[in-house]
C-alpha positions as CSV (number, residue, x, y, z in Angstrom):
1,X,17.3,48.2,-7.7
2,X,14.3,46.7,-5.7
3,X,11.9,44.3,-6.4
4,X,9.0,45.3,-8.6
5,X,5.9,43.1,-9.3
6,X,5.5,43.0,-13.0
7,X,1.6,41.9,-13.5
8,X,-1.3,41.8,-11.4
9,X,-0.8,39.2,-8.8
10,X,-4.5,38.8,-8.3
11,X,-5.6,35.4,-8.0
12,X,-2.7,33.6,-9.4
13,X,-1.9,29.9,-8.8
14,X,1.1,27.7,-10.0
15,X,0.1,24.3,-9.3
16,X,3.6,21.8,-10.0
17,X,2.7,18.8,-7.7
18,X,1.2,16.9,-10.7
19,X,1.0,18.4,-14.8
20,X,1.6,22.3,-14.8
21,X,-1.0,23.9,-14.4
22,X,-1.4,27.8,-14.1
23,X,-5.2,30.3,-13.4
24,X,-4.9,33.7,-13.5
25,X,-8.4,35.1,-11.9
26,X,-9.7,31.8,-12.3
27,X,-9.2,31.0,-15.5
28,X,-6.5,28.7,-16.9
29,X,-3.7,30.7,-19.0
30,X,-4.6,30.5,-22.7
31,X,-2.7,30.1,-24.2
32,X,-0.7,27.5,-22.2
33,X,3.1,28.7,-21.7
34,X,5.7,26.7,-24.4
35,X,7.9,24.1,-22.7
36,X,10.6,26.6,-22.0
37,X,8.2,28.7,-20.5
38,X,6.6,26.2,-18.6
39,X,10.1,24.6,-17.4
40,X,11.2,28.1,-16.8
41,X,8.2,28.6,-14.1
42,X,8.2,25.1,-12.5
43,X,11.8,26.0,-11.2
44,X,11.1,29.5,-10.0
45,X,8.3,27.9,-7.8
46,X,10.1,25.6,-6.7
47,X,12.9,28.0,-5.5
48,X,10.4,30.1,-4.2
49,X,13.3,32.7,-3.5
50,X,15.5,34.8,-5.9
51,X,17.4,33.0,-8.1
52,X,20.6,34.4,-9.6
53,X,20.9,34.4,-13.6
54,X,23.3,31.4,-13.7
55,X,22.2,29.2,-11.1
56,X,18.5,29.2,-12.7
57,X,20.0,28.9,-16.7
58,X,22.1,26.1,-15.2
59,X,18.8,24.7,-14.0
60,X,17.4,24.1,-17.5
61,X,18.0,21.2,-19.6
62,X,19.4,23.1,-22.4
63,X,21.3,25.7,-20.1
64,X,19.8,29.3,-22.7
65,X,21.8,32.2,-22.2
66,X,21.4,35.4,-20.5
67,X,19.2,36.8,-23.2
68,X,17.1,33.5,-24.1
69,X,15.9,33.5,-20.4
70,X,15.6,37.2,-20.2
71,X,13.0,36.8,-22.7
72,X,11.1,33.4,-21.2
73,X,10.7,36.1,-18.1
74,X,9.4,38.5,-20.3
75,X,7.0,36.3,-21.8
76,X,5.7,35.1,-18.4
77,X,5.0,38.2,-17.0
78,X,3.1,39.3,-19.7
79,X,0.8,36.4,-19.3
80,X,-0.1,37.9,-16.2
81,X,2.1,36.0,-13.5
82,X,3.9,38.3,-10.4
83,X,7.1,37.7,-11.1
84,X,9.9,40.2,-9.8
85,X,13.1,41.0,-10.9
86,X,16.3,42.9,-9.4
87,X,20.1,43.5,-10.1
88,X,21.8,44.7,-13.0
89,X,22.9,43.7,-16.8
90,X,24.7,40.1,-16.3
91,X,23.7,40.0,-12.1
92,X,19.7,40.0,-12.5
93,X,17.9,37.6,-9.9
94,X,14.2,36.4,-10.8
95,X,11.4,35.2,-8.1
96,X,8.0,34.0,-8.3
97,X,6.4,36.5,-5.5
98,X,4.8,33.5,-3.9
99,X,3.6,36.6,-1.1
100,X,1.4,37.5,-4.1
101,X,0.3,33.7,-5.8
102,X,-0.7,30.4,-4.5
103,X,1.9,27.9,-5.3
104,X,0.5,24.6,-4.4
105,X,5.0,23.1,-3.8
106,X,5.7,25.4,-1.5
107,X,2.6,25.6,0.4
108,X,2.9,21.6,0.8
109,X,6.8,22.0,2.1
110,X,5.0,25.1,4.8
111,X,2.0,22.6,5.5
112,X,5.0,19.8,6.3
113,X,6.9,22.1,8.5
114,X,3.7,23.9,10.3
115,X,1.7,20.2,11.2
116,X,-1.1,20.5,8.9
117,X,-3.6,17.8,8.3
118,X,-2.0,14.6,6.6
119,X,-5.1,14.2,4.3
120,X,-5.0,18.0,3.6
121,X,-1.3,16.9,2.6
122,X,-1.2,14.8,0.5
123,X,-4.8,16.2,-1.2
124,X,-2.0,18.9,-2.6
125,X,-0.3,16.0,-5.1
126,X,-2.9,16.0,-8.3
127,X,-0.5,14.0,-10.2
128,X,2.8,12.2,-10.4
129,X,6.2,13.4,-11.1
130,X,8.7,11.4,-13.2
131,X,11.0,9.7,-10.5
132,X,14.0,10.7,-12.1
133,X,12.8,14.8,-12.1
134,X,11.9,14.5,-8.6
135,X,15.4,13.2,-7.8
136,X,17.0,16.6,-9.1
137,X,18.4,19.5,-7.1
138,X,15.6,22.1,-7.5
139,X,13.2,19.5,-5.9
140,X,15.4,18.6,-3.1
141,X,13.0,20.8,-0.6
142,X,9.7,18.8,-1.9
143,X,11.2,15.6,-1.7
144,X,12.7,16.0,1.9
145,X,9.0,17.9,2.9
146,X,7.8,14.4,1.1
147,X,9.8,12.2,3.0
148,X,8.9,13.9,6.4
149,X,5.1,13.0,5.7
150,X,6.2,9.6,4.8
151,X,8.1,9.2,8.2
152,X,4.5,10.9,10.2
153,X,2.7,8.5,7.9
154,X,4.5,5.7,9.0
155,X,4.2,6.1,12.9
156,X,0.7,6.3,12.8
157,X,-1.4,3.2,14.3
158,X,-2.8,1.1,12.2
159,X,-6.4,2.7,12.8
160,X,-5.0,6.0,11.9
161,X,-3.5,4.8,8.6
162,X,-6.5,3.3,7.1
163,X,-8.7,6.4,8.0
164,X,-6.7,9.0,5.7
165,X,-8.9,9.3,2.7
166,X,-6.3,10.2,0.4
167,X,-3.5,7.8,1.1
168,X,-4.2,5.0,-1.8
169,X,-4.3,7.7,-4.5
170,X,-1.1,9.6,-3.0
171,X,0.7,6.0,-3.0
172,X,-0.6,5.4,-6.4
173,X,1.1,8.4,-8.0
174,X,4.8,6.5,-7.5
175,X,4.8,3.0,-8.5
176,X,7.5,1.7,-7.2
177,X,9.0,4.2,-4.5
178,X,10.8,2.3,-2.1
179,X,10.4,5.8,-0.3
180,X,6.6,5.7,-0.5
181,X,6.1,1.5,-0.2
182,X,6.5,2.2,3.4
183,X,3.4,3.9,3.4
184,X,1.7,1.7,0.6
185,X,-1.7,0.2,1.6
186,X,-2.2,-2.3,-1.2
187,X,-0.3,-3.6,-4.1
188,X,3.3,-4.2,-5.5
189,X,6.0,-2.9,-3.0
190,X,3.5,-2.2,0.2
191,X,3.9,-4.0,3.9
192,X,1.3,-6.8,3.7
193,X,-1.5,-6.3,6.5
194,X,-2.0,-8.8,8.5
195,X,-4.8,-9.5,11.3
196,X,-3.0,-10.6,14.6
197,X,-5.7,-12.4,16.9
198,X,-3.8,-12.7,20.3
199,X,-5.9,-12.0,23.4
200,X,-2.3,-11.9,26.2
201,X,-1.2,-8.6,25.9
202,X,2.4,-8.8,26.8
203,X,2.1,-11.4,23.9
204,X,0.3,-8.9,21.9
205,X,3.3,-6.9,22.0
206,X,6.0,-8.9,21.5
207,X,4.6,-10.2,18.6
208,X,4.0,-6.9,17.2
209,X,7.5,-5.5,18.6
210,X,8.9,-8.7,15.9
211,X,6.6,-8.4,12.7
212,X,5.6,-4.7,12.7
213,X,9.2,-4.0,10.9
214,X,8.3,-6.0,7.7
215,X,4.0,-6.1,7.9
216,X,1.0,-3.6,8.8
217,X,-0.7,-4.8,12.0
218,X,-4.3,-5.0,12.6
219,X,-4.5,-6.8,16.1
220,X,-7.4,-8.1,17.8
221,X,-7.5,-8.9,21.3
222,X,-11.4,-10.6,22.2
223,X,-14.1,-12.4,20.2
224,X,-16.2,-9.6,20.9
225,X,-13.5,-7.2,18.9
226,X,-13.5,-9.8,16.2
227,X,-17.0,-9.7,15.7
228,X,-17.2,-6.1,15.4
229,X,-14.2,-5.9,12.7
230,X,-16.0,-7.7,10.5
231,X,-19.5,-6.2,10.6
232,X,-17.2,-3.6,8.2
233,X,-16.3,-5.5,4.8
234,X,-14.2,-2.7,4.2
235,X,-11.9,-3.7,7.0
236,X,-11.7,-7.3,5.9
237,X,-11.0,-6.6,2.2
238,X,-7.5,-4.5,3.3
239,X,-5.9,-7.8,5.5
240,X,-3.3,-10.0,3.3
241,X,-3.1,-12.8,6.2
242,X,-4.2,-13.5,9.7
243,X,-2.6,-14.8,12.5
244,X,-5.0,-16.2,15.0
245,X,-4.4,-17.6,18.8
246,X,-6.6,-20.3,19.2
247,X,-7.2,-19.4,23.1
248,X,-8.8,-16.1,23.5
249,X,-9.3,-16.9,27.4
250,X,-7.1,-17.7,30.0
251,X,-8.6,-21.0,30.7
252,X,-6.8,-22.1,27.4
253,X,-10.3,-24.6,26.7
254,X,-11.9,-21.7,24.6
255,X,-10.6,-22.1,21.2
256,X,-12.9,-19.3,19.9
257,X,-10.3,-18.9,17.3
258,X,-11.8,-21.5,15.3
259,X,-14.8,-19.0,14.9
260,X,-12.0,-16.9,13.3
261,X,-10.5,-18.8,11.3
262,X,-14.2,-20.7,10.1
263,X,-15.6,-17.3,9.2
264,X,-12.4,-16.2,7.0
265,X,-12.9,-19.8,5.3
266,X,-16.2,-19.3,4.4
267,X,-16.4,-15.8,3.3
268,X,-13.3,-14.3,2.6
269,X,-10.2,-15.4,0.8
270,X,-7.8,-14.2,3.6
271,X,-5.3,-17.1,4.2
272,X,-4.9,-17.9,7.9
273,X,-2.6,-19.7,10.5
274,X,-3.2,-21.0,14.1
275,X,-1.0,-20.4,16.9
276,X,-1.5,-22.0,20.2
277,X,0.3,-22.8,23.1
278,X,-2.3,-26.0,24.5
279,X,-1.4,-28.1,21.4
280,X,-4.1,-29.5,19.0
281,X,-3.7,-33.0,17.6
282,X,-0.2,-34.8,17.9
283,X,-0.3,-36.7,15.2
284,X,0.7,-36.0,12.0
285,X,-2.5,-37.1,10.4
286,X,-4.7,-35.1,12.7
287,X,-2.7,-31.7,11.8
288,X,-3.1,-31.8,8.0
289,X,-6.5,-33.0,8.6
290,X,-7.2,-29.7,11.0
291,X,-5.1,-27.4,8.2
292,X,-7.2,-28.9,5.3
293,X,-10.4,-28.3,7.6
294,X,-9.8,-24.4,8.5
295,X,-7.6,-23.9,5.4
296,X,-5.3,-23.0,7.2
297,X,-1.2,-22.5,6.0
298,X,0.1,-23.7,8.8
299,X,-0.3,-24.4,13.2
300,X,2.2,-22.9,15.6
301,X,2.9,-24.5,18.9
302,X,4.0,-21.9,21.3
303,X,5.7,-24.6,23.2
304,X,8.3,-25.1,20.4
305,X,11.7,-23.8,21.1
306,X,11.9,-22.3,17.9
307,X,8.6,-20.7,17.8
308,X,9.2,-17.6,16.8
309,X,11.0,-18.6,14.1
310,X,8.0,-20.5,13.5
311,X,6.0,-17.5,13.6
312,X,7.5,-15.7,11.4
313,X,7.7,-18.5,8.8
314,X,3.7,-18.9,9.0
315,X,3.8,-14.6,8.3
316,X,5.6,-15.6,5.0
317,X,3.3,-18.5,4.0
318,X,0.5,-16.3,4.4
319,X,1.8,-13.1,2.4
320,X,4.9,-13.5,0.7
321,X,4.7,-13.4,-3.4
322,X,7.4,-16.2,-4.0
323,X,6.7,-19.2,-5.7
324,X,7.2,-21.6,-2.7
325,X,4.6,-19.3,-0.6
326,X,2.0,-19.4,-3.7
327,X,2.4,-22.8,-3.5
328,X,1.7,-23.7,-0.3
329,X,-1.8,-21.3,-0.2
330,X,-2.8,-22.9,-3.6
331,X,-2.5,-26.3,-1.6
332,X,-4.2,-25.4,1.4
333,X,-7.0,-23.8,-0.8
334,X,-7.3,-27.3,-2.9
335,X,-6.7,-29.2,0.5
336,X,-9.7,-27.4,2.0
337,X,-12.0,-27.7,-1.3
338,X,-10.9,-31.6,-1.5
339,X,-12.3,-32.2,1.9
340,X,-15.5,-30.8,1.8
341,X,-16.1,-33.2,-1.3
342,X,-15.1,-35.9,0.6
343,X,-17.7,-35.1,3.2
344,X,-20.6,-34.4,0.7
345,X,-20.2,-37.9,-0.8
346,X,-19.2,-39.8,3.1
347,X,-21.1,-43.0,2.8
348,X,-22.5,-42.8,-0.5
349,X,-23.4,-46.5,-1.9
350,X,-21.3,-47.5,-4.8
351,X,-22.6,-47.0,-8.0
352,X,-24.7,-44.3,-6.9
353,X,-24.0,-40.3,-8.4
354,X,-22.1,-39.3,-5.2
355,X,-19.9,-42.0,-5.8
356,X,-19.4,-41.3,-9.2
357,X,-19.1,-37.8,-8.3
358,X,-16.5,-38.6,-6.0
359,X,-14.2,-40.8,-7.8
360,X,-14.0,-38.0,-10.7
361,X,-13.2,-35.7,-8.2
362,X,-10.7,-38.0,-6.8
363,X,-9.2,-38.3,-10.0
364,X,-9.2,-34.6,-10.8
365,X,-7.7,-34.2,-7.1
366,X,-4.4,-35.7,-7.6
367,X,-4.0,-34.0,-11.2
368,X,-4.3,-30.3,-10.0
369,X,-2.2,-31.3,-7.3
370,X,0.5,-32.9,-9.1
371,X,0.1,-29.4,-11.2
372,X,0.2,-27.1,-8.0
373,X,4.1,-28.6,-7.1
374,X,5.3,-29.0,-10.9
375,X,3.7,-26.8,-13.2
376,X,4.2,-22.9,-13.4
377,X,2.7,-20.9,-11.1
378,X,0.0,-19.2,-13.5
379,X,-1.2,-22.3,-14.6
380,X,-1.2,-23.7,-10.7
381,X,-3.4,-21.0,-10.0
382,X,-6.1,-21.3,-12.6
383,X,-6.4,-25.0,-12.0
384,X,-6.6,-24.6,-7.9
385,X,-9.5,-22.0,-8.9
386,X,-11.5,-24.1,-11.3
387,X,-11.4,-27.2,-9.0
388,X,-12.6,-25.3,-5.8
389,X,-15.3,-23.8,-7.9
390,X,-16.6,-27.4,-9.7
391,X,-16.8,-29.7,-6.7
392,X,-18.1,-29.0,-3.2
393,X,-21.5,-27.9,-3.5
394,X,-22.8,-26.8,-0.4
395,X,-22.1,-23.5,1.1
């Protein structure tokens, strides 16, 4: 017995990648097929072959028998879908005649396989699927289709990455996915970004070769580039961190990284770190003082032995979501705030209202401090905001 299409195929779609959702010329199916109905379509698209009796009745949740699921066929086709039928009694064998309908999971597992357009891609997902549906057999061919984009996803350059239109909504669908945190721009579970300012490039790339496995690189390799990255808030607002040289020349008297690291003080919240190898101050003193000046988490020699260790420390401060890294930012941020005060009210006479200002301020100081090492996190945070908000005035 051969195949014969049992309704007019005409301008069918089964869309799966997201809620069901079915047109017929057009128009969605009214009325909307019953869960068994629905369940019963979702797998023959996603087969998009014949499927024998048993293997699609073992398929479905509640396993119906031969005559149960002879009828869900039934009732599809007379809602006007092409589906075609062959065998005998007890051997029949049901497909979707995707030849004859658009079917939006097998066109994205084609589109994998043929090289389409990554954006075109993942445009195809209108919704998420529960994590533990897409984890069952008859998805096996989506999910390995998924995971292939993922993988072409993840080799692009960073450029690349942030152009695809339709990558934070794709990423949004599964919360989550350690599959699809590889891929994740922002939030819970993604690679943090971070800026890497180096101007060497031999550096450039070993620095890369050693982060790039656990962050999103942005790098930077002149003033001149830096300048034109942030004409583009947009750029700015997707960097968790930024590593900055403080040389950008050869001649090592430069330090045009302290443009860098100024500008992200002053209008960003991006935390930042220094990393040099002409030294800065030697003295303990003069380093905090520089940190608390640039906010910055922390200043790498290059010269150290154990720089790279160093390096990759600094990477945590500035992104990690432990307590201990929280910590440390919320100091440099009160650190930074605190000096600025200091330097408003330099001088003041005592007795006078920048002295008074100051001594509050100095008293307020110590108790958001003492707060930021002790108290919980949430609390740490609030206080940090508050006191950077009341005290320095000017801009």
């Amino acid at each position: 017995m051969g195949y014969v299409v049992a309704s007019d195929p005409e301008s069918v779609e089964v869309l799966i990648l997201g809620d069901l959702a079915v047109h017929v010329r057009g128009v969605d199916l009214d009325p909307p097929l019953t869960r068994s109905l629905a369940e019963t379509l979702i797998l023959l698209a996603l087969f998009g072959r014949p499927v024998k009796t048993a293997e699609l009745r073992n398929a479905l949740d509640w396993h119906p028998n031969d005559g149960s699921l002879q009828q869900y066929i039934s009732k599809i086709k007379k809602q006007g879908l092409p589906i075609v039928s062959s065998g005998s009694r007890g051997h029949m064998e049901y497909a979707l005649d995707t030849g004859c309908c658009r079917v939006d999971a097998q066109e994205f597992i084609r589109g994998v396989g043929d090289g389409w357009p990554i954006d075109s891609l993942l445009g195809l997902w209108r919704g998420a699927i529960d994590p533990a549906v897409l984890n069952t057999r008859p998805w096996t061919a989506v999910k390995r289709a998924r995971a292939e984009l993922i993988r072409r996803i993840a080799a692009l350059a960073e450029p690349e990455q942030t152009a695809l239109t339709e990558l934070d909504r794709f990423a949004d669908l599964f919360p989550g996915d350690k599959d699809v945190d590889e891929i994740r721009p922002h939030g819970p579970g993604s690679r943090p970004r971070l800026l890497l300012v180096e101007d060497e490039p031999e550096m450039m790339r070993e620095i890369r070769g050693r982060l790039e496995p656990y962050y999103r690189i942005t790098p930077i390799t002149t003033i001149d580039d830096w300048r034109d990255f942030r004409k583009q808030p947009e750029n700015l607002e997707r960097i968790d961190g930024a590593l900055v040289d403080l040389h950008l020349t050869s001649s090592l008297n430069d330090q045009r990284g302290i443009e860098i690291v100024k500008y992200l003080r002053d209008y960003t919240r991006i935390p930042a770190a220094l990393f040099t190898a002409n030294g800065m101050e030697r003295s303990g003193y003069q380093h905090q003082r520089r940190m608390a000046e640039f906010r910055l988490v922390d200043i790498v020699d290059k010269k150290n032995d154990d720089w790279w260790e160093a390096l990759e420390a600094a990477s945590r401060l500035l992104t990690g979501t432990g307590v201990p890294e929280r910590r440390r930012r919320l100091e440099t941020w009160l650190e930074t705030a605190y000096l600025k005060l200091q330097r408003e009210t330099e001088g003041a006479p005592p007795g006078s209202v920048p002295a008074g200002r100051r001594r509050r301020c100095d008293q307020d100081y110590a108790r958001v401090l003492a707060l930021v090492r002790v108290e919980d996190i949430e609390t740490a945070e609030r206080e940090v905001d508050r006191f950077c908000r009341s005290w320095p005035t000017s801009p």
